[in-house]
C-alpha positions as a Markdown table, in Angstrom:
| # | Residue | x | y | z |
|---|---|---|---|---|
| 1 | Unk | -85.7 | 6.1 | 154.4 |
| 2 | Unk | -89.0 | 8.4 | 153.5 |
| 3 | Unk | -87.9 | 10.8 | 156.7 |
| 4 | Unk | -84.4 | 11.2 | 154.9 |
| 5 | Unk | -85.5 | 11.9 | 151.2 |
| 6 | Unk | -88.2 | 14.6 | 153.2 |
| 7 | Unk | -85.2 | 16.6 | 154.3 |
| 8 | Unk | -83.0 | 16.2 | 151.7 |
| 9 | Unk | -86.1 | 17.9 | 149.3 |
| 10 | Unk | -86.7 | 20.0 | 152.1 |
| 11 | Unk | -83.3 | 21.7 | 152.0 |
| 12 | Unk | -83.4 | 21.9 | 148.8 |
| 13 | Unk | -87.0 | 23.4 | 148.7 |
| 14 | Unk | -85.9 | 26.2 | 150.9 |
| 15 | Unk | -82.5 | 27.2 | 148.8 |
| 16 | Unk | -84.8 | 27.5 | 145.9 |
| 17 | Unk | -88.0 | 29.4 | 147.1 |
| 18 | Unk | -84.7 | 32.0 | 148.5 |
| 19 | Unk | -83.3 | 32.3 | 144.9 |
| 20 | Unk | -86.9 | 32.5 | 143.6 |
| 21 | Unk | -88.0 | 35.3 | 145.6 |
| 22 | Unk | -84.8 | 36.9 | 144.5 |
| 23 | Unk | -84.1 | 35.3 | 141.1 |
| 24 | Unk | -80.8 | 34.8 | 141.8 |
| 25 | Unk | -79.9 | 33.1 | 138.7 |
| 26 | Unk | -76.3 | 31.9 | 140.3 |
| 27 | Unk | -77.8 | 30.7 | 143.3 |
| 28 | Unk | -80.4 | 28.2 | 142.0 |
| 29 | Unk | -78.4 | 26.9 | 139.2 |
| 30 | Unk | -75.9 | 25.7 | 142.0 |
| 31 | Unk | -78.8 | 23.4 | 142.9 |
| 32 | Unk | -78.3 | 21.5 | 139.5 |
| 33 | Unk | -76.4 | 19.0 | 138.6 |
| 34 | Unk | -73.6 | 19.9 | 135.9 |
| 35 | Unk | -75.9 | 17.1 | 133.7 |
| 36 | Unk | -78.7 | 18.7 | 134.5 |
| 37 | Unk | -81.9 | 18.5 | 132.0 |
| 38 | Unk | -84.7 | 21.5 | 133.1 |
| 39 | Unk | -87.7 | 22.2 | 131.5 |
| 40 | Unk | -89.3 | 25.1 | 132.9 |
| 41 | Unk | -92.1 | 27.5 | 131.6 |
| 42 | Unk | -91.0 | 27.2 | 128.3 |
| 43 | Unk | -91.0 | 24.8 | 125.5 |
| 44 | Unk | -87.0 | 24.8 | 125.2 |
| 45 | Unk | -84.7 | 22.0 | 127.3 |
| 46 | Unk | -82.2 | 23.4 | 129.5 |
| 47 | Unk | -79.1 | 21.4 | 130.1 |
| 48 | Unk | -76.7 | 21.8 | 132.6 |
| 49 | Unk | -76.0 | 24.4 | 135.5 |
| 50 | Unk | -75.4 | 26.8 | 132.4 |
| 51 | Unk | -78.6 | 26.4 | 131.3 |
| 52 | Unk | -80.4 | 26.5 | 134.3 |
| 53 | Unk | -78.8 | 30.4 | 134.5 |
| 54 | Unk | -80.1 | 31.2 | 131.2 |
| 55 | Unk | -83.6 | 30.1 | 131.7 |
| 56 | Unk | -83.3 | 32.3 | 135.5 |
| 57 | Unk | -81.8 | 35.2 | 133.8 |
| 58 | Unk | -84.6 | 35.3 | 130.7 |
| 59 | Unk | -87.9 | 35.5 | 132.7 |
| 60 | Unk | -88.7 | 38.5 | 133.3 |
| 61 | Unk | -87.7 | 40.7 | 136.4 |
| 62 | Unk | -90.7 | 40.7 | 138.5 |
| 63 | Unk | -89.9 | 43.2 | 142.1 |
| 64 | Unk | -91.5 | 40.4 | 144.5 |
| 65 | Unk | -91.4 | 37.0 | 143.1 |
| 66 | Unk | -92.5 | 34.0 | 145.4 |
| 67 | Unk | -92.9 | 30.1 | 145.0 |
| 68 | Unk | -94.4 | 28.2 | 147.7 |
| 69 | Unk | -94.4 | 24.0 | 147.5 |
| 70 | Unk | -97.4 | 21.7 | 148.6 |
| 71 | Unk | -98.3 | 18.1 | 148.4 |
| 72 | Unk | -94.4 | 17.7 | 148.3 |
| 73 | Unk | -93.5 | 13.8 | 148.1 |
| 74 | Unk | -90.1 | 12.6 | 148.2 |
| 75 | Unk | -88.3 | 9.0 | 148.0 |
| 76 | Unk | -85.3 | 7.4 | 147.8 |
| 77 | Unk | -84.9 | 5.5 | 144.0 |
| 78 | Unk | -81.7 | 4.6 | 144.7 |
| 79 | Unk | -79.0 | 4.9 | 147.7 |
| 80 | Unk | -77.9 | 8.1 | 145.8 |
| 81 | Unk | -80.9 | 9.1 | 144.1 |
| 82 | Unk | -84.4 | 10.4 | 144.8 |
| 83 | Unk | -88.0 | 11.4 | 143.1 |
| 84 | Unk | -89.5 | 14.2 | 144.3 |
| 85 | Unk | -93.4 | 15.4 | 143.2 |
| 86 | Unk | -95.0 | 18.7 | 144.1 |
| 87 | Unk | -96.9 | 21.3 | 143.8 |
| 88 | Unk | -95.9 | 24.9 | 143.3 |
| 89 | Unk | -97.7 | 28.2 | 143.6 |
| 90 | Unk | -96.1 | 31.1 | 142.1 |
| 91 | Unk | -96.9 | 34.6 | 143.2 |
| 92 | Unk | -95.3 | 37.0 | 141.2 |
| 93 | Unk | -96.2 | 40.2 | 143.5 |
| 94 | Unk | -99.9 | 41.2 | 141.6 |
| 95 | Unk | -97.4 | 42.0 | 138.8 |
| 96 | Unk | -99.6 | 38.6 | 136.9 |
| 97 | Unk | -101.7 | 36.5 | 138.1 |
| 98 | Unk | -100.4 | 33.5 | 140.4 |
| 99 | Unk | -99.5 | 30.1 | 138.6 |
| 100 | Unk | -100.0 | 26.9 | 139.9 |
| 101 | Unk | -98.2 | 24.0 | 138.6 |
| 102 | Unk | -96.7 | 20.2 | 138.9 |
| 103 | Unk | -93.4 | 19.8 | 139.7 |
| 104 | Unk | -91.2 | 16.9 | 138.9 |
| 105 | Unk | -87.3 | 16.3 | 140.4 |
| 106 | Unk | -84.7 | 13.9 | 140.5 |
| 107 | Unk | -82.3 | 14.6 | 142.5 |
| 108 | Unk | -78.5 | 12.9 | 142.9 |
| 109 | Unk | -75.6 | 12.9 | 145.1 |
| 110 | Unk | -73.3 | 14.5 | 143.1 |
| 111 | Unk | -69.5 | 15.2 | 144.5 |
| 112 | Unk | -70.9 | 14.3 | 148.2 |
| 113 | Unk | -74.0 | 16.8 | 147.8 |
| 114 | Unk | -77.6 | 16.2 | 146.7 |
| 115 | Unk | -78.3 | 18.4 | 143.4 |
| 116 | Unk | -81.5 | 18.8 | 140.7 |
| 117 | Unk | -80.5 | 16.8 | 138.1 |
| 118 | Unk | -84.2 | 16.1 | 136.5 |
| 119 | Unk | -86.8 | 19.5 | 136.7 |
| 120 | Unk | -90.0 | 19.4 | 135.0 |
| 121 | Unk | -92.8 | 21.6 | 135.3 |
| 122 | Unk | -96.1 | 20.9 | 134.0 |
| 123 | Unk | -99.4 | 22.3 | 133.5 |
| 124 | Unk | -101.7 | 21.3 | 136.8 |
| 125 | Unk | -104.8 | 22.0 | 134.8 |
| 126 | Unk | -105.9 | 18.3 | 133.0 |
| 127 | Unk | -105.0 | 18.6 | 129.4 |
| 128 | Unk | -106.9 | 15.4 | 128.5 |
């Protein structure tokens, strides 16, 4: 089951990192799930695909955003649900320097197609 939840992330990896790079706010909220509870770079909880948009549309509009993924793990929880851990490096074209941080989904079948319906990012720096 490991190989399936890998491509199912994996798909969903790529859709993202292509509305990243052109933060496409449409595009990567139609990764979410309508119930969808994101907490980005920012204090505030998102909720729902509405949500998602606002946080995409508020950051600021750097010309050549990028987001790569590593030390990606992925498993089924559930016939219709999987966890998903990673890593992601953002490069935000020498515009700032690059972030790294952890990455947390959950990710559900929703209406016969896998969405986000848990994103958390944190700090990969200790904070203890």
């Amino acid at each position: 089951m490991s190989g399936e939840a890998d491509a199912i992330a994996s798909a969903i990896i790529a859709k993202w990192c292509a509305g990243f790079a052109t933060l496409d706010a449409a595009a990567l909220s139609s990764l979410y799930s309508r119930n969808a509870f994101f907490f980005g770079s920012n204090p505030r909880l998102y909720r729902g695909r509405a949500g998602v948009a606002d946080y995409f549309n508020g950051l600021p509009r750097w010309r050549k955003p990028g987001a790569a993924f590593s030390e990606v793990q992925a498993g089924h929880a559930g016939p219709d649900l999987i966890n998903m851990g990673a890593t992601i490096t953002f490069d935000f074209g020498g515009e700032r320097p690059d972030l790294t941080v952890k990455m947390s989904w959950v990710l559900m079948r929703e209406d016969g197609d896998w969405k986000i319906v848990n994103h958390h990012a944190s700090a990969k720096e200790p904070l203890v």
